[in-house]
Structures are given as C-alpha cells and as structure tokens.
N, C-alpha and C positions, 0 to 999 in steps of 0.2 A: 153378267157373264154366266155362261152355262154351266149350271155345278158337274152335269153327266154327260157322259160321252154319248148315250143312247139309252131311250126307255123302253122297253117294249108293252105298250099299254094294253092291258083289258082283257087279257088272255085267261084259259081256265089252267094256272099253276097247280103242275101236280107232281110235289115233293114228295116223297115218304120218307125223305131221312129227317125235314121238318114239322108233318104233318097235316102239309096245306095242301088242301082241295078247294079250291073257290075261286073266283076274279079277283087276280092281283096285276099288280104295275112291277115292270123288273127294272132294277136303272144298275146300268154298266159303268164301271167307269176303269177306262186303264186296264181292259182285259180284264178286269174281276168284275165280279156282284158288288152292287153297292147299296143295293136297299130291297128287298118286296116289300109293297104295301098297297092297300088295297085303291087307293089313288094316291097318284105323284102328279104333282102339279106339272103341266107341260111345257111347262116355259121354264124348267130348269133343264132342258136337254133342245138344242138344235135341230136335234135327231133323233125321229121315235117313229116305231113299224106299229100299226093297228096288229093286234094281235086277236079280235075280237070271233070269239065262234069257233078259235083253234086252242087247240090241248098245249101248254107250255110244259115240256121236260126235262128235267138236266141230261146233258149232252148225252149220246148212247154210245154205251162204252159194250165195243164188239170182243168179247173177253176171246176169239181163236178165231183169228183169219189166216189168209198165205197169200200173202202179196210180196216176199221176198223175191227177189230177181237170179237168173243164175239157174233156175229149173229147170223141167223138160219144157217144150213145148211154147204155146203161148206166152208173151210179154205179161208174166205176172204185175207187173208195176200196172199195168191198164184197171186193178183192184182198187188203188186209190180213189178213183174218179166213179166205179159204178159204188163204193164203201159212202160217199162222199152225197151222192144222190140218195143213197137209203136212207137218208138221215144220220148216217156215225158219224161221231166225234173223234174218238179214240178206241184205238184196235190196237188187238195184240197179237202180233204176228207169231207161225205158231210153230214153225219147219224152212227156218233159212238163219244166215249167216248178218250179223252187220253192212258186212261189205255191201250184200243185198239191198238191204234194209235202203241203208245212204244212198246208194246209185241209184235207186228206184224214184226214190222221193225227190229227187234235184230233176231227175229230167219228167217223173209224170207226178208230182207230189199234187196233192189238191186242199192241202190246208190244213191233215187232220196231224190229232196227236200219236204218234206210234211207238209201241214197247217191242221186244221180241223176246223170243226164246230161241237158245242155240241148239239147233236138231243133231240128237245122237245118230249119227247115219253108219252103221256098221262096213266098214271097209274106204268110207268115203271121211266122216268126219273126224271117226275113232277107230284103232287098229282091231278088226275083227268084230264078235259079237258078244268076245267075255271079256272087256279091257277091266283091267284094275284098278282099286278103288285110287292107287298116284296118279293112274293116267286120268281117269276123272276127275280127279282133283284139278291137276296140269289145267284140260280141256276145261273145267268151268273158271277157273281164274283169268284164263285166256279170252274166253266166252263175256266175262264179265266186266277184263277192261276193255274191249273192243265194244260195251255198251249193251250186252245181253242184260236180260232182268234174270236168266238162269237156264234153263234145262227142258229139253222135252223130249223124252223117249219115243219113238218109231213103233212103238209095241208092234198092233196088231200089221202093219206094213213091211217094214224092216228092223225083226226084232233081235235085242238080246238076250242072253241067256237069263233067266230069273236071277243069277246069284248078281249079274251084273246092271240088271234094271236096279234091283234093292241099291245095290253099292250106287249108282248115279242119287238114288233117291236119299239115303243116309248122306251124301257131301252135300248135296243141296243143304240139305236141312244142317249139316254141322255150320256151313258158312252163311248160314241164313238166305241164301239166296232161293228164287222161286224152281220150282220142279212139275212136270207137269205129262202124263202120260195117256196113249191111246193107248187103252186095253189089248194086252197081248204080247209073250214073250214067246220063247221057244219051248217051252211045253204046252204052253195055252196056243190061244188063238185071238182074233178081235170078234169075241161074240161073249155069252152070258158065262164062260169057262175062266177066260183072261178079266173079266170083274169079280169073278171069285177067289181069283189069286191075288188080290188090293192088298188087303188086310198082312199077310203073310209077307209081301214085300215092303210096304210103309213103318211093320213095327210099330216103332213108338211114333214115327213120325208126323211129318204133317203130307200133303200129298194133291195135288190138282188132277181130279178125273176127267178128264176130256168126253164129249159127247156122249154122254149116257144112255142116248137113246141109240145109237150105232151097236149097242150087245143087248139089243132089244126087240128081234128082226127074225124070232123063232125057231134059230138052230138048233137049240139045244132043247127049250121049254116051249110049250105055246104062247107068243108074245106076253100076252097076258099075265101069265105066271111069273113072266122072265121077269116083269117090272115090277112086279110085288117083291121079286127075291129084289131085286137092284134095290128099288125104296127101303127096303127093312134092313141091305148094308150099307148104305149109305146112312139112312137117321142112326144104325148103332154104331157107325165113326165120326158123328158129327160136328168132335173138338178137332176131328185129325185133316177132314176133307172138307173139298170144295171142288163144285164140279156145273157142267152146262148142257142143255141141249139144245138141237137145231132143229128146227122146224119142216125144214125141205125133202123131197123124195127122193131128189137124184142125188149121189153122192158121190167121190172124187177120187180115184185111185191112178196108180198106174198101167200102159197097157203094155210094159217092155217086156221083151220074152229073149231068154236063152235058152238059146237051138231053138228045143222047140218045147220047153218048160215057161210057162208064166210066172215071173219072177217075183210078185207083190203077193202077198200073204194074203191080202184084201181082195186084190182082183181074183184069188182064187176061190173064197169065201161065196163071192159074188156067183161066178160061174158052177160053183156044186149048190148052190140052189134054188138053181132052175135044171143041175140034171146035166153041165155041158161037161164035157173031158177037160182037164185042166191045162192044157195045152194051147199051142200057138193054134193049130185048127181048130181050137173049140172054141177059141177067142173070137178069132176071124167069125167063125159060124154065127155066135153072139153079135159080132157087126151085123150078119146078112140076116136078122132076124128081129134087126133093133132093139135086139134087148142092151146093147150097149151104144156107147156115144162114143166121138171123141170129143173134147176138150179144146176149142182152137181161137184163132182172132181172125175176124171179118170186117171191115171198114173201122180200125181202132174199135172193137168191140170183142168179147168175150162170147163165144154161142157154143152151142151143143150142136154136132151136126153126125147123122146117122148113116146105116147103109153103105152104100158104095161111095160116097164122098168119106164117110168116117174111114171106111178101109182103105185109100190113096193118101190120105192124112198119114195113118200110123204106118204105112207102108212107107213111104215117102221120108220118115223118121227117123224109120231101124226100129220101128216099133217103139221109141220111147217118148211118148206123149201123153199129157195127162186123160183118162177117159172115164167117166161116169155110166154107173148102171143104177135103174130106177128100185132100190132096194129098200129107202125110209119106211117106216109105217107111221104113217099120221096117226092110228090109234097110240103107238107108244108114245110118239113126241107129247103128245097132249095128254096122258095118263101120267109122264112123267114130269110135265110143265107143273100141271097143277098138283101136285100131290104135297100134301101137309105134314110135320109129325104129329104128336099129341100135346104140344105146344105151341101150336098153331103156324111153325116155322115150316116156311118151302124146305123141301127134303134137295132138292136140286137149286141150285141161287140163283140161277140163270141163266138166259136163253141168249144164245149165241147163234152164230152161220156158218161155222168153217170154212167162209164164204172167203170175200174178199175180189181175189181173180176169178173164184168159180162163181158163175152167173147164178146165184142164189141169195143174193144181200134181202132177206128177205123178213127177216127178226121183228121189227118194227110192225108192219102191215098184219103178220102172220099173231104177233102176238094181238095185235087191235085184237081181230077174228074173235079169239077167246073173252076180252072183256066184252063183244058184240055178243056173247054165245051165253055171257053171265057164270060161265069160267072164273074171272079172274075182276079183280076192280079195275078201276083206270089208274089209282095210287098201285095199287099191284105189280100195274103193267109197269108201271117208270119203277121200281124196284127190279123188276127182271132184269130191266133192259140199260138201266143205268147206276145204282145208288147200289144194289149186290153186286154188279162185276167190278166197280170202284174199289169197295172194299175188299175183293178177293187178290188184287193184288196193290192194293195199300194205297191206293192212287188219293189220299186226303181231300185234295181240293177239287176233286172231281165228282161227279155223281149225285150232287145238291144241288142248293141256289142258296146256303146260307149266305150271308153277306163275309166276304172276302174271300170265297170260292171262285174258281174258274169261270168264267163267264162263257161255257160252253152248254149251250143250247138247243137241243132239238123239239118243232113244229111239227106237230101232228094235226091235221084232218079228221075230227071225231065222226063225219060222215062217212070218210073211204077208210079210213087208216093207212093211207097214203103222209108220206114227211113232206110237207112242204116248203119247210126254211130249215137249217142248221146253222148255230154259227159258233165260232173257238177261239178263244179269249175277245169276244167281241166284235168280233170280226163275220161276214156272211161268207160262206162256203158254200152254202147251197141255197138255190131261190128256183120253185116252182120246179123241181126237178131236176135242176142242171146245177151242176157243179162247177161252181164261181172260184174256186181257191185253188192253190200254188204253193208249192216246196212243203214243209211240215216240219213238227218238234217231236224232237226224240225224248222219250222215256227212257233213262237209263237210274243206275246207282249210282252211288257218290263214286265206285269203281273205274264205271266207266267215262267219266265226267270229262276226261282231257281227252280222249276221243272224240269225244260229242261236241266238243268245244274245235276240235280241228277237222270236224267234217266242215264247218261252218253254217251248218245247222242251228236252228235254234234249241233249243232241250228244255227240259227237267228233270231234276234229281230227285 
C-alpha cells in the first residue's frame, strides 16, 4: 500500500527556515509535508513528479495583492488565475471587503490560499477621514468577524487625518489584530514625507509598512538618499515593523476626477512629477502622451492599454477606472530588496507585487534576476518570497517544508526564473504556466471562523 500521497523527487529544496540547500525527495501526504530526505523510495507513493534541474520552494506567500471584487473597473477576481500562474500560493489581499473576497473566489478562485485586510476607505467604509478610536473599534470587530485578518489604511490614496491613522493603528495592536498602511496621511503624502511620519504614528506599536519602495521615487531626496533614510528607519524599528517591496515599474492608482480635480492623492503624486496640472486635463494630457495607462480586461485578461483607447476606457467610466503611470525605479526596488542591517538581517522581509489583478505578478522571476545578478542566494530568495511573509503575518504552517507543514509548493526554473508548478496542500494549481485550480481557503481568525464556515469555503484559522 502506498504510505504517500505524492513525492516529488530530486528537486534542488530550498528551505531557509530548515536550512536545506541540496537534492531532496518531498513526500505529501493529506495536504501536509511528510518527510524531506534525500531519497525516498518510490514505490511508497503511486504518484511522484520528477522534479529534477528545478528549484523546490515553499509555497509563495504574496504578502499585498487586490484581488477583491466590488472595485472600479476591471473583474478584480481575474487576479487569482494570473497570482495562480506566477507561482503564489497564498496572498493577502490588501484594499477590499470579505463580501469581495468570497464572491470572487466561488466564481474565478483558482486554488490559492487567501487572507485580507479590511480597507479604511474614508467616506465609503468609515464616516469621514477622522473617525474615532469607537468607530474603529466597531469597524475592525465587524471587519474581523466577517474574516478580515485586520486593517489597512488608504494613506498615500485616500488618506486620514494623522490622529486618526494612529487611532486605527493603536486598536489593531490593542486587539491584536493585523494593521497595515500605505504611506501617507493628510499632512504627508505617499512619498519619503509619509515614511517619516511611521514612527510618530505606531508609538509603541507594532505596524506593516506597505511597499517601501513606492516613497523611494525622488520627490523629496534623490532616490538614493531617500533609501538610506528608509533602510536607517526601518533597522532603527526593527522589534515594531514589518514591511515589503515590489519589484515592477508600473504602478496602480486611480483615474477618477471631480469636476475637474483629480481625486487620488497618488494619481496626483504621479502627474506633478513629470510637470502635468493636477486636473482632469492634465490627466487626459498624461493619456495622449502615454505617460499613463488604463487598467482594463481583454479576452478574460488584465492589460495596460494607452492613448486614445485608454481615454474611451476612462471616459466611457466617469472616469473611475483603475490606471497606472510608469513611476517604480528599479534602482530603488533593488537597493531596498537587498539591503542588510549589522546583523546580517534583510532590513525590508520581503518582496511582494501589489499585484494580483494588476498585470504585474512578477515577484518570483524578478527576484530570480538578483540571485542570477549574485544579489541575493537562492536560500535568500525563498526567504523573501516565502518563509518572511509567512511569518509576518503568523501563517505557522506555511512558508517551510518541515514535516507537517502545508504542503504548499512552488517550482522554479533555475534557468529562466520562470514558476513552473505550484501546488496547495498537495494538490497542482499550476503546471507549465497555466492555472489548474478552483475555489480557495480563507485565512481568517478564530474571529472570523463562523463566517468562513458559512461562506462554504474551505478556511484556516
């Protein structure tokens, strides 16, 4: 009789929560881990995938995506299935609602595991931009039985007033629940201004800094500078924070205008620098100049599309569509990937996409790049991309291969740095690029647990 459900033979296992770098055998059994070693005999599994010439890593855990449903624009739910191809395992959604969350996964789910955060949306999810510390209160308990994992501030997009970011961030941390902000309130902004303001609002706390490399993009300092100040407050909070960045250029705002004011803090950010008026014409201009995209879907796909098709997009809308401007700088992302403290520890945990629906699931490939460039090791890289954003939001049996761990897996191509398999609790979700799986299990709290239970979802607590 077969002791394993599945082996996966002769792979190069690259754990760093265990410490293995070499050719081992992985045997599955019942959705967990059930052995590495360096041979297992094959005739204790039915079923076993040559894994031979490819990188084995625990599953990749996308610490900020937006694949909730309910947005502007594009069928966000279309994220599971390109998240699904990149090789992720489990992502955590980063700016939508449950409701989202569950409708999305029943009708486009593609197998992975998914957590979220409940987005502060001023005037939409919470009354105003100074709600008080009860209505926060209210809003994350509500948040947490409907199966949020906790909180994420709007900063630099749709922000609150400082006293009222702090106040979200102080009930997080009284109820222990997760908290988690894009730089930028209403006296900052989302650039190197709204990162200088961390400290001052977390207190004593504890605090998830979202994309580090987004106030890294030379408004205030010369890129360069901007990331030495970032690295030096981040290592000097390093019992309080936890934070990621993304590796892409293009990046993902709103294009909605009132009258004829642009409404997203971001998109305004975007348009002062390159120089355009902050206005609905200088938007538009931005389209006829390709300096901006829209955001849309094409045959079930996610694309960037520019010019006079982008302006019939957002026109066609009311203007409220999601739109990307090519703003990233690959110098930062990569000075802030790799940067160390004096202790040898990443100053930033991990590399992340903001991806998901936005046609950038790109984490995986992008980090190869740097252990091809002798950047980073290949143990390294599965810390970035899995074994730190596991433990940044407590996910235990995720993020390894010890033996009764999740048997979630992602295949890496040491030649392309292309994923070529994933699979989640044993199961294949992805093979050769396409995206084999269906429906998904929620991440929630003990909180949330009777929701997650009568979505009819599957879950974990």
């Amino acid at each position: 009789m077969a002791r394993y459900n599945l082996i996966l033979q002769g792979g190069r296992v690259l754990d760093p929560a265990n410490g293995l770098d070499g050719l081992f055998d992985v045997a599955i059994q019942r959705g967990r881990v059930e052995s590495v070693e360096p041979h297992l005999d094959p005739s204790l599994s039915d079923n076993r995938l040559d894994m031979a010439g490819q990188w084995v890593i625990p599953g990749v855990v996308d610490s900020h995506v937006h694949v909730a449903t309910g947005g502007r624009g594009s069928d966000r739910a279309l994220g599971y299935r390109q998240m699904a191809e990149a090789g992720v395992t489990t992502a955590i959604d980063f700016a939508g609602t449950m409701d989202g969350i569950i409708e999305g996964i029943k009708r486009r789910g593609a197998g992975l595991n998914i957590g979220s955060l409940y987005v502060l949306y001023p005037d939409v999810t919470v009354p105003g931009d100074d709600p008080s510390s009860a209505v926060l209160e209210d809003t994350l308990h509500k948040a947490l039985r409907e199966g949020s994992l906790g909180l994420k501030c709007m900063g630099g997009h749709q922000p609150l007033t400082p006293e009222a970011t702090a106040r979200a961030i102080a009930v997080c941390n009284q109820s222990m629940a997760y908290v988690a902000l894009h730089c930028g309130t209403k006296a900052t902004s989302s650039n190197l201004e709204g990162l200088r303001e961390v400290p001052e609002l977390v207190g004593n706390g504890r605090l998830h800094v979202a994309h580090v490399n987004a106030y890294c993009r030379g408004m205030v300092r010369p890129p360069v500078e901007e990331c030495t100040e970032a690295i030096e407050l981040l290592s000097g909070m390093r019992d309080q924070l936890v934070s990621e960045v993304h590796l892409a250029i293009p990046n993902g705002t709103s294009g909605q205008c009132q009258g004829d004011d642009v409404a997203d803090y971001v998109t305004r950010n975007c348009l002062l620098m390159r120089g355009y008026p902050l206005t609905r014409t200088g938007l538009r201009q931005a389209f006829e100049d390709g300096y901006a995209s829209v955001v849309t879907e094409r045959d079930s796909r996610v694309v960037m599309v520019e010019g006079d098709e982008a302006i019939a997009e957002w026109e066609a809308n009311g203007t409220d569509v999601t739109i990307s401007f090519p703003v990233g700088l690959a110098q930062s992302s990569f000075n802030l990937t790799v940067a160390k403290d004096e202790t040898g520890q990443f100053v930033v945990d991990a590399v992340a996409t903001d991806g998901g629906y936005l046609p950038r699931n790109i984490a995986v490939s992008r980090t190869w790049a740097m252990v091809a460039l002798g950047a980073l090791t290949p143990l390294e890289m599965a810390a970035k991309l899995s074994w730190n954003p596991a433990r940044m939001f407590g996910l235990t049996t995720k993020g390894h291969l010890s033996p009764g761990a999740d048997a979630d897996v992602t295949v890496v191509d040491p030649e392309t740095g292309k994923p070529t398999m994933s699979l989640v609790a044993g199961k294949v979700v992805m093979r050769a690029g396409e995206a084999t799986g269906s429906g998904g299990t929620l991440l929630v709290t003990g909180a949330g647990e009777a929701a997650a239970k009568e979505s009819g979802l599957g879950y974990q607590v």
